[in-house]
N, C-alpha and C positions, 0 to 999 in steps of 0.2 A: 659614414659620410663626414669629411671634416665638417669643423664651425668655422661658419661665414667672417670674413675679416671686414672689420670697420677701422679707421683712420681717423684719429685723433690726434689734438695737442700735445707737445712733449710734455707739459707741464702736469696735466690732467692725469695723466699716465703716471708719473712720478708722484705726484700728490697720492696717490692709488695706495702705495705700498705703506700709510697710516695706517688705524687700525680701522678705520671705516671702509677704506676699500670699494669705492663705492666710486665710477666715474660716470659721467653726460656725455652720451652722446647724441648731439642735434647739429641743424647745420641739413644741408644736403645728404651727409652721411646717416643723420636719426631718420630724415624724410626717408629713404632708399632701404632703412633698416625696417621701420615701423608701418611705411605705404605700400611699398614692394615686397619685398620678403617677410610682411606681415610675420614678424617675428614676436614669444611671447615669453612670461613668465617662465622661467625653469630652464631656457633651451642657452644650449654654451654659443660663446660667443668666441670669436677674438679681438682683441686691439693693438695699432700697432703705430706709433707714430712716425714712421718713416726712418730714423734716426740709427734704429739698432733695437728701442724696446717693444719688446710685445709685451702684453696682456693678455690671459688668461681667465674667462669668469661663466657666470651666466647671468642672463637679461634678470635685476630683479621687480622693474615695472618696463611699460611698454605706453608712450604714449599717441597721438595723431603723426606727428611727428620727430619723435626723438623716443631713445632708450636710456634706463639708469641698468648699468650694468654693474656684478660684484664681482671685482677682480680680484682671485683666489692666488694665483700664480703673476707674476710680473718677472719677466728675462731681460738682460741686457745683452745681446748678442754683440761679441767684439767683433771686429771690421774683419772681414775677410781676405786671407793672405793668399796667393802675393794676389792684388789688386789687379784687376781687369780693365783697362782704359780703352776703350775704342772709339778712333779719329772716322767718322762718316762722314763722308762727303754729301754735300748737301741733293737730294735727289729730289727728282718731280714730280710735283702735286701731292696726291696722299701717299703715295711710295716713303714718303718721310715718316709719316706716323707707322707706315707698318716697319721699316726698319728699326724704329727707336721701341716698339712694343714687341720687336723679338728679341731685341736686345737687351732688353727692361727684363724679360722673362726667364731669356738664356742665363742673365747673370753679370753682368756691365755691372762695373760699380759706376763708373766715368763712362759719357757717352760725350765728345767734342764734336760739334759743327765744324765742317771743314769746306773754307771758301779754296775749291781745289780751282787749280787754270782752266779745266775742261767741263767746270758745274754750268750744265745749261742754267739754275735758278740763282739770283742774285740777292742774300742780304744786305739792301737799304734801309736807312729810316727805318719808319715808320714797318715796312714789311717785315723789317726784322726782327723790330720789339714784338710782334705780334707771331711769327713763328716761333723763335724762341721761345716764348709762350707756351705753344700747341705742343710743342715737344716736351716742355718740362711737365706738364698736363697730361702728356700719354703717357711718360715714364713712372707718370704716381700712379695711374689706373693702372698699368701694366704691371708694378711694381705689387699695388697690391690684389691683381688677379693672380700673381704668381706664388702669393701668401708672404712677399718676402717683409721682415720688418725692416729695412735698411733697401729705401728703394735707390738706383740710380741717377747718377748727380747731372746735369746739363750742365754744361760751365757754356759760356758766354764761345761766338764763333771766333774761332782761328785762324791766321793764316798760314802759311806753307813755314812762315819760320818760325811761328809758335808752334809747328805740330814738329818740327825739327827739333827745337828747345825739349820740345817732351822725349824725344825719341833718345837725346844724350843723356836725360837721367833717367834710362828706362834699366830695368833689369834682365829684359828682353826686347828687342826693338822690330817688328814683323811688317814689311807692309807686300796686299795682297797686288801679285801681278800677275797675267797668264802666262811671262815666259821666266817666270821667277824661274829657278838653277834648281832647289829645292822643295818638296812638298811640305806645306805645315804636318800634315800628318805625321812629317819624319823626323819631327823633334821631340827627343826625348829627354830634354836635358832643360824643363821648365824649371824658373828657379821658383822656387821653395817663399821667397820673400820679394819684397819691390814692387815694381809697376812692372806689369807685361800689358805694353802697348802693340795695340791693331792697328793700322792704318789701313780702310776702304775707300778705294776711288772713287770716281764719279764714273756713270756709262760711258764716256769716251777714255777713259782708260784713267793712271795716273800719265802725267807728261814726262818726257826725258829728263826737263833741268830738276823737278820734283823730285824723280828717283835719285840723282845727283846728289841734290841735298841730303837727301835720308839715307843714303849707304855715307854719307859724308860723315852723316849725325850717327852711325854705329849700328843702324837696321839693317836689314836684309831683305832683300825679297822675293815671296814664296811664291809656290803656285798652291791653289785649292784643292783643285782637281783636273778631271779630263774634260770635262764640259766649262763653261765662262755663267758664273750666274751675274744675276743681275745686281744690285747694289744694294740696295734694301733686302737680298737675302744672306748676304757674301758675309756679313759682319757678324751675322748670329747664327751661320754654323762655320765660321773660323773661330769667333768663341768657343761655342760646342766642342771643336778639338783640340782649344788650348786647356780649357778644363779641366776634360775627362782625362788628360795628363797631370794634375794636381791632385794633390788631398782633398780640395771643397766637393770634387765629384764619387770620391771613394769612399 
């Protein structure tokens, strides 16, 4: 059975690699370590601070709430090439958290808000600071239910000609349509380095002058499959197949 990952400070993590080796973890994370997974002396742990580094140790005290664990091993995992970006369109109600936690899992480095023309849901104000939010929050639990140490990044929402702007310096530019020309699955020629940007619609489709833009900006657009999935699934298995065409899946 792997060891349980806990989320800590860059800092904590890096001070680690002394000769003490010795890092706290408390917080919500010690509570959830030491209340719930009643964890004790001896048993391996991991740590990881979102960033790229993990830790390596085992618990060497256990308290009410927090652990001191002895990091044996400390990694720096470099960033993952070529880089995964996927533009979602903003979907309804909780459909947003499940989209950004398969995406979080599949392997997003980049997941962007997309205020597409046809998103029933609206970032304003206050709603938005507050989604934004919920999102960046699902992609760190999802990040680290998936053990990754380098969870996925929210950037701030976009509109149709900032997801354009991303698409001209992309190294791949893909956005998903049901009568795309082509199937993702039939690309074989992922490049090796750069961005490989995803663009997912919103349930009423992407709109005419949107596709306009984006084959303007050097994209293309695919079809999935034979069936039409929904939006919160569309994103994290058209990653899944840009992937498992790259080195990070072989």
């Amino acid at each position: 059975m792997s060891a349980p990952v806990f989320v800590v400070p860059a800092e904590r993590l890096t001070a680690s690699a002394g000769p003490a080796g010795r890092v706290l973890v408390d917080g919500p994370e010690g509570r959830h370590a030491a209340a719930v997974r009643r964890l004790a002396a001896g048993e391996p742990v991991e740590l990881v601070d979102g960033s790229g580094t993990r830790g390596r140790g085992v618990v060497a005290a256990a308290g009410r709430d927090f652990l001191e664990v002895d990091v044996a091993e400390l990694v720096v995992e470099p960033p993952p090439t070529p880089r995964l970006v996927v533009v979602q369109a903003l979907p309804k109600g909780e459909r947003a958290e499940l989209a950004v936690e398969a995406l979080s899992e599949v392997g997003a480095d980049v997941i962007v808000p997309w205020q597409a023309a046809r998103c029933v849901v609206q970032w304003r104000g206050e709603r938005a600071a507050k989604s934004l939010s919920r999102w960046r929050a699902t992609a760190r639990e999802a990040g680290k239910q998936a053990r990754r140490a380098r969870f996925a990044e929210v950037t701030e929402a976009a509109s149709t000609a900032d997801v354009a702007q991303l698409l001209r310096s992309a190294a791949l530019g893909a956005v998903l349509h049901e009568e795309g020309a082509a199937p993702l699955a039939g690309i074989d020629d992922v490049p090796g380095a750069g961005d490989v940007v995803l663009v997912v619609g919103p349930e009423g489709g992407v709109a005419p002058d949107e596709l306009v833009a984006f084959a303007g900006a050097g994209a293309q657009a695919y079809r999935l499959g034979p069936s039409v999935l929904r939006t919160s699934t569309a994103g994290a298995v058209a990653a899944a197949v840009v992937l498992s065409r790259t080195p990070r899946w072989r």
